[in-house]
C-alpha positions as CSV (number, residue, x, y, z in Angstrom):
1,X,91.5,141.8,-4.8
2,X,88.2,141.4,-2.2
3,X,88.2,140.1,0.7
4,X,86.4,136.5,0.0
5,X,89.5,135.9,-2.6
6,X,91.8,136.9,0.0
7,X,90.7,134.4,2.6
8,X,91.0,131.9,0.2
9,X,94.4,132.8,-0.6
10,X,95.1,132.9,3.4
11,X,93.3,129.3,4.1
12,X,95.5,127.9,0.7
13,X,99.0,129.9,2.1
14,X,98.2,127.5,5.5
15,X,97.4,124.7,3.7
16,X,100.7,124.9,1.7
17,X,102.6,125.9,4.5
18,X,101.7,122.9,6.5
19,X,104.2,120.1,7.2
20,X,105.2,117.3,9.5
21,X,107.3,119.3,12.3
22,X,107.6,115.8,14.0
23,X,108.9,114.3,10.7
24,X,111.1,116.9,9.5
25,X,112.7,117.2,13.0
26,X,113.0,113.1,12.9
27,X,114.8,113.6,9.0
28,X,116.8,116.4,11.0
29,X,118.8,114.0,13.4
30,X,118.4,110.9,11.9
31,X,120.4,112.8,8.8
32,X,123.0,114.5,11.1
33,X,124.2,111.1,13.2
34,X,124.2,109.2,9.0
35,X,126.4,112.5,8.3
36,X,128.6,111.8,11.6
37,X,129.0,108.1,10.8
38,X,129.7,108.3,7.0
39,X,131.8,111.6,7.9
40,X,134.4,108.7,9.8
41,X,133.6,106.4,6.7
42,X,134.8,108.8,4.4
43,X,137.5,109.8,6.5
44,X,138.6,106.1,6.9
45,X,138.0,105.0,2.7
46,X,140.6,106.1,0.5
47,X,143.9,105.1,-1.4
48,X,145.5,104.0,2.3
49,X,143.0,102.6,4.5
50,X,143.0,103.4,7.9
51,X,141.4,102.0,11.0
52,X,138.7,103.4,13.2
53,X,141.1,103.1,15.9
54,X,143.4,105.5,14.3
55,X,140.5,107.9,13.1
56,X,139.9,108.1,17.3
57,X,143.2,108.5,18.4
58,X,143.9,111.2,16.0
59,X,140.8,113.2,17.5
60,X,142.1,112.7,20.9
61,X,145.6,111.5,21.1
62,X,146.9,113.6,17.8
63,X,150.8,112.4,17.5
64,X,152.0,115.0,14.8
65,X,155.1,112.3,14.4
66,X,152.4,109.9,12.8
67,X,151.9,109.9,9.4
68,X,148.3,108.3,9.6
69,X,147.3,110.7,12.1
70,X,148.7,113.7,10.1
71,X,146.8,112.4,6.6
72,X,143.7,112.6,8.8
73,X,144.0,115.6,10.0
74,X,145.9,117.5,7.1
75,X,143.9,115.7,4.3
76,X,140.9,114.0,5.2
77,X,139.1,115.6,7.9
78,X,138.7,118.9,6.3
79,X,138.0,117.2,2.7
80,X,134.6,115.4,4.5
81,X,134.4,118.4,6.5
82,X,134.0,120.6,2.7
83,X,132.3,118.1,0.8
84,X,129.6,118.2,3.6
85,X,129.1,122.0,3.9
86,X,129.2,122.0,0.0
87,X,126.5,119.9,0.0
88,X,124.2,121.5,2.3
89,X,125.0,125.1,0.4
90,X,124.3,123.7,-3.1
91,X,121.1,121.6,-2.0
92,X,119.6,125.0,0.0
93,X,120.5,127.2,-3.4
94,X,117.8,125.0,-4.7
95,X,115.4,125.1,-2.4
96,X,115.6,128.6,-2.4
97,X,115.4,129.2,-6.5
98,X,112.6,126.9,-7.0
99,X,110.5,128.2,-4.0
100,X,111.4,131.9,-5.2
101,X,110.4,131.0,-9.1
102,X,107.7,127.6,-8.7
103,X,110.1,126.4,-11.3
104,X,110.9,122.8,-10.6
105,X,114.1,122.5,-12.9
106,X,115.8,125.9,-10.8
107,X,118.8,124.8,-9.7
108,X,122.3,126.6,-9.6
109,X,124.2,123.7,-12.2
110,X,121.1,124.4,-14.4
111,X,120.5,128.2,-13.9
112,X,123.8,129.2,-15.2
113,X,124.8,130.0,-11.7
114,X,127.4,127.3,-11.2
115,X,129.1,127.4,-14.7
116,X,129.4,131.2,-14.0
117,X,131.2,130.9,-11.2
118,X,133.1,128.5,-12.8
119,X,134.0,130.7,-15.8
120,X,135.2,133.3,-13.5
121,X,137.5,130.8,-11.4
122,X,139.0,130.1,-15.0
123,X,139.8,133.5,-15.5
124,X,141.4,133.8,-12.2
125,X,143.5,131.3,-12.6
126,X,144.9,132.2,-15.9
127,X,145.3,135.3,-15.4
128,X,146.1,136.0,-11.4
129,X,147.6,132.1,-10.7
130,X,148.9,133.2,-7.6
131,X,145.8,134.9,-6.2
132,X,144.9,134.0,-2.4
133,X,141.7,131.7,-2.2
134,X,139.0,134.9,-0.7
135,X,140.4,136.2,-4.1
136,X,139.0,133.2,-6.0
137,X,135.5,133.6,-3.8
138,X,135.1,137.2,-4.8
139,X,135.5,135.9,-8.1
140,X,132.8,133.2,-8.1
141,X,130.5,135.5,-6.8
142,X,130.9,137.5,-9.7
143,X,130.9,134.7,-12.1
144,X,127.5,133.3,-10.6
145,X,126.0,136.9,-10.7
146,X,127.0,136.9,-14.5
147,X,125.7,133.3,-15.3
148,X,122.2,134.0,-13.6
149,X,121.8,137.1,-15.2
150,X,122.8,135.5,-19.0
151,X,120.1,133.0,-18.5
152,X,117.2,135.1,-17.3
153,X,117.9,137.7,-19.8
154,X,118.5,135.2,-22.6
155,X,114.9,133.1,-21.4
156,X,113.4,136.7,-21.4
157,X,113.9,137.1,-24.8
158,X,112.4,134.1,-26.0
159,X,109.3,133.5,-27.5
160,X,107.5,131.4,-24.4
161,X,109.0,133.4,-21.8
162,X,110.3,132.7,-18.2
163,X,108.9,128.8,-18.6
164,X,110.7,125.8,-16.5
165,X,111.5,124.3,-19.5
166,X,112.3,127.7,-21.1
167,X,114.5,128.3,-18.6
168,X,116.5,125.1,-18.6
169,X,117.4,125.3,-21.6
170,X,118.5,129.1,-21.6
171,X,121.0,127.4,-18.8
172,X,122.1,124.7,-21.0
173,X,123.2,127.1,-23.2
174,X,124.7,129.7,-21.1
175,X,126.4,126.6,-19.5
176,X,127.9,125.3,-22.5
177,X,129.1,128.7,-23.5
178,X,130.6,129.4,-20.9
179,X,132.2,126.0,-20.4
180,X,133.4,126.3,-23.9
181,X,135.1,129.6,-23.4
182,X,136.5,128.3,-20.2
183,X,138.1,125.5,-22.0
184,X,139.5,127.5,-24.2
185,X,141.5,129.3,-21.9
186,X,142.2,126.5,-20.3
187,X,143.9,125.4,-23.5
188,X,145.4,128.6,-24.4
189,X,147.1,129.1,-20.8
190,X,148.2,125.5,-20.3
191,X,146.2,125.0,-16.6
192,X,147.5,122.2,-14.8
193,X,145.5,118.8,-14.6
194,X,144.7,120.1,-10.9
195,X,142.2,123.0,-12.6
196,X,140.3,120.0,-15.2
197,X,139.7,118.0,-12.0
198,X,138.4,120.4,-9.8
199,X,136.1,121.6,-12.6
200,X,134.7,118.2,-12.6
201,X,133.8,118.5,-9.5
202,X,137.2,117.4,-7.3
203,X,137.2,118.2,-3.5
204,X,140.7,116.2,-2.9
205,X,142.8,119.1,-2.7
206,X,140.6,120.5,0.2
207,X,142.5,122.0,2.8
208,X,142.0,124.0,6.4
209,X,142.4,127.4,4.9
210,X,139.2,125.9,2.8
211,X,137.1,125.4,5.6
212,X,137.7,128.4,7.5
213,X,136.5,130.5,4.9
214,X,133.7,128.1,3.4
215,X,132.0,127.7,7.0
216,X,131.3,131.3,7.8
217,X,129.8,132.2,4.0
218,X,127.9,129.3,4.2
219,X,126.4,130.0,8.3
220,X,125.8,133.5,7.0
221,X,123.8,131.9,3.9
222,X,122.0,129.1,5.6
223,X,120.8,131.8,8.7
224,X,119.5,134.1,6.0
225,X,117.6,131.6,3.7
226,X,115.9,130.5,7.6
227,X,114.9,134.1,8.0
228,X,113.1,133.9,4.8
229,X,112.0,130.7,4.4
230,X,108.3,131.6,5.4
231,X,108.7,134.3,2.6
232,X,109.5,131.8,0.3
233,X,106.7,129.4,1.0
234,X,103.8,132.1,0.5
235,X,106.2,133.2,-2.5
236,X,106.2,129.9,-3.7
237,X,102.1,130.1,-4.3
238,X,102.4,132.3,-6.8
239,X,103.8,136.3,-6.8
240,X,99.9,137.7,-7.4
241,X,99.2,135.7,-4.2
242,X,102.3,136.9,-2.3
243,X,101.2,140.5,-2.8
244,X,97.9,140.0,-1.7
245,X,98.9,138.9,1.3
246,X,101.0,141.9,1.6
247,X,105.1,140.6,1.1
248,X,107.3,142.3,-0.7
249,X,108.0,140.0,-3.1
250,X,111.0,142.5,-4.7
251,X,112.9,142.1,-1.3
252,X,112.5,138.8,-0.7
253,X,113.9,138.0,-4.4
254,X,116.6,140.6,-4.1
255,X,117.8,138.6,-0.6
256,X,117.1,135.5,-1.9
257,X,119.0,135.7,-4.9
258,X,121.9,137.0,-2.7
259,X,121.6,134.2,-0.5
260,X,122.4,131.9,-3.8
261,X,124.9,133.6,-4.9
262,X,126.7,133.6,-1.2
263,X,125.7,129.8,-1.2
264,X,126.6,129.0,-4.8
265,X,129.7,131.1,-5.4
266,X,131.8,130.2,-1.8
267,X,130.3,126.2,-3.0
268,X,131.7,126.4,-6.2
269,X,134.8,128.1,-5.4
270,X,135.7,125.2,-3.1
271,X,134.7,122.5,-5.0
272,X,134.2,123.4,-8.4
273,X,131.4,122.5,-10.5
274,X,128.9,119.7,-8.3
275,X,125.9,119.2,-10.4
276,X,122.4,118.3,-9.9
277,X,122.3,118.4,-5.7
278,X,120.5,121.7,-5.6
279,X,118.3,120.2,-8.2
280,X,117.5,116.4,-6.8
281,X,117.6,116.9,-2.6
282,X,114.7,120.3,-2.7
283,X,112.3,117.8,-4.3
284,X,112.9,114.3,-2.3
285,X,112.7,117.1,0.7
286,X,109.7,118.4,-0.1
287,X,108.1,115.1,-1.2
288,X,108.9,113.9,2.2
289,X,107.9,116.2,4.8
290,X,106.0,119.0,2.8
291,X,106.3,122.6,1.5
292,X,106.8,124.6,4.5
293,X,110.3,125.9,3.9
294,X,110.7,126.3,7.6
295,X,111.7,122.6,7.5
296,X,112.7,122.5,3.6
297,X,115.7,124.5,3.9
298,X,116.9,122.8,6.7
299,X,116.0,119.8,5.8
300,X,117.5,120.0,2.5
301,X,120.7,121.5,3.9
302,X,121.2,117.8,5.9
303,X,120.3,115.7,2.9
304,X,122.2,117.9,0.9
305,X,125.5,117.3,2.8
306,X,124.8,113.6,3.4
307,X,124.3,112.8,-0.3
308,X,127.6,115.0,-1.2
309,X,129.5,112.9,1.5
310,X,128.0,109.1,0.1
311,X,128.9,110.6,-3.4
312,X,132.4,111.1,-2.6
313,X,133.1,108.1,-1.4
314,X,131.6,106.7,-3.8
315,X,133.7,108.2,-5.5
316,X,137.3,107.1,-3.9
317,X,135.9,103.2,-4.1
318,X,134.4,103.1,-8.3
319,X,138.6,102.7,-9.3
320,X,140.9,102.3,-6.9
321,X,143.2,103.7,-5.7
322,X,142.2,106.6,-8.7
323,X,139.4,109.1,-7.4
324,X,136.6,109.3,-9.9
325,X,135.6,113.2,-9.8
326,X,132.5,113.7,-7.4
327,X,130.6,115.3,-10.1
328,X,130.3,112.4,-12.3
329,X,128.6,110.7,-9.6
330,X,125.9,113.2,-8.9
331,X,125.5,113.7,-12.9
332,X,124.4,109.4,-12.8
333,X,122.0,111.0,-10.2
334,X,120.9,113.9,-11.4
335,X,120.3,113.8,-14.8
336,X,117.8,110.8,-14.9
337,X,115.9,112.8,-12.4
338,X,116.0,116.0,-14.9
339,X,114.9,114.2,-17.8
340,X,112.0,113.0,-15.3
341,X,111.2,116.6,-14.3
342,X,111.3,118.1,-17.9
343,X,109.2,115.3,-19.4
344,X,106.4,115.8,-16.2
345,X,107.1,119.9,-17.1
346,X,105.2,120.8,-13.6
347,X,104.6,124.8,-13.3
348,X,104.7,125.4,-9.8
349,X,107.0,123.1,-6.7
């Protein structure tokens, strides 16, 4: 490569890596106090309703005699808390897949990543019921491993290659596979009603012991897709262009797709299978504040866990007092947006 093309390349990387600090920092905090005040709303919806009054005197007058105070606190407060670090895990999983691949359809529901991990909670659960939940984690990070790897090798083998739309369809299939083997099981072992709804996507049985091991995976995962995220932006103009400018692009996908799996498999594990917000959130972020994924990933992680949060109480309120599984609602969202994307069949995000 001479020197005249690699200027260009270096004057294009800038160009693409320019965004609106002052916007995305704006998106930044105007997203964290929505999270804060729908974090109360969600904590105040549900089959009881319950007052801000006794939301506040929970936080600071807890009265463990209190049944209100105690469905707060047990129920919940760590159910808003998961269902917004979910979020932000699933949307940055995105971000990270379709700046690491300039496929705009990468996503972790549609890269065989999610149903994977999903598989592989199955199998735990029919065959070690009464394994601890780090067990299950271990397990989703296996399972996610597997599903990535069935639908990159299976697109590989096609006739147009690793395309977007190639791709997405390579996940469709591993996804129903795998969902279809994982419903048989289901069948074959008798799972309880508890396992269908948390494969749809259910977050109500959220607990403490949930959070405690979800928010370190996911700080771990969100600190190491920051350290990359200017890796991923030159990565994202193209891998000939990456290496000219001298990244190793092998590393940077090796610890990227790590980063996923970390993200995707403690996500999925928690919450089961969420659809279409590592998909939908990476694209509105970018479209807002530009391709610098400096400010992408953290962007996305905020809108990420506010749309998760809206979604679930959504949610609680479509057939009261019954919960409607979170997933559904994301799938109304998502997959108008994917039929957008395939039909638009962009090469490059």
């Amino acid at each position: 490569m001479n020197s005249l093309a690699l200027k260009e390349e270096k004057l294009e990387t800038n160009k693409k890596q320019r965004s609106n600090p002052i916007l995305a920092s704006t998106l930044i905090i105007v997203g964290i106090i929505a999270i804060i005040l729908f974090t109360l709303v969600s904590i105040v919806v549900g089959a009881a309703d319950i007052s801000l009054d006794t939301v506040w005197n929970t936080f600071f007058h807890f009265n463990p005699d209190n049944t209100q105070h105690q469905v707060i606190y047990q129920m919940r407060l760590p159910r808003a808390l998961v269902v917004g670090v979910v979020g932000a895990a699933l949307a940055v999983s995105g971000a990270i897949m379709q700046g690491m691949t300039r496929n705009p359809l990468a996503s972790p529901g549609l890269m065989g990543v999610s149903a994977g991990a999903s598989f592989m909670l199955i199998i735990a659960f029919a065959f070690f019921p009464e394994s601890p939940y780090h067990f299950l984690i271990v397990f989703s990070f296996i399972g996610a491993a597997i599903g990535a790897t069935l639908v990159y090798g299976t697109a590989a083998l096609s006739r147009g290659g690793l395309t977007p739309v190639g791709l997405a369809l390579a996940g469709a299939v591993v996804s129903a596979l795998l969902g279809s083997f994982g419903g048989a099981i289901n069948i074959l072992f008798e799972l309880s009603q508890d396992l269908m709804f948390w494969y749809a996507g259910g977050v109500a049985g959220s607990k403490w012991i949930h959070v405690q091991l979800l928010f370190p995976l996911v700080i771990i995962g969100l600190v190491g897709a920051l350290m990359i995220s200017r890796s991923i932006t030159i990565l994202s103009l193209g891998e000939e262009v990456a290496t000219g400018l001298g990244q190793k692009t092998v590393w940077v996908k090796a610890i990227g797709s790590i980063i996923v799996l970390i993200l995707t498999g403690a996500a999925v594990s928690t919450a089961g299978a969420v659809g279409f917000i590592g998909l939908v959130i990476p694209h509105i972020t970018r479209y807002l504040i530009g391709v610098d994924y400096r400010w992408v990933i953290p962007c996305s992680a905020v809108l990420g866990g506010l749309l998760l949060i809206l979604a679930d109480i959504g949610a609680r309120l479509v057939n009261p007092p019954f919960e409607t599984p979170v997933g559904v609602l994301t799938a109304i969202i998502g997959v108008p947006f994917f039929l957008y994307l395939a039909r638009t069949d962009r090469r490059e995000v």
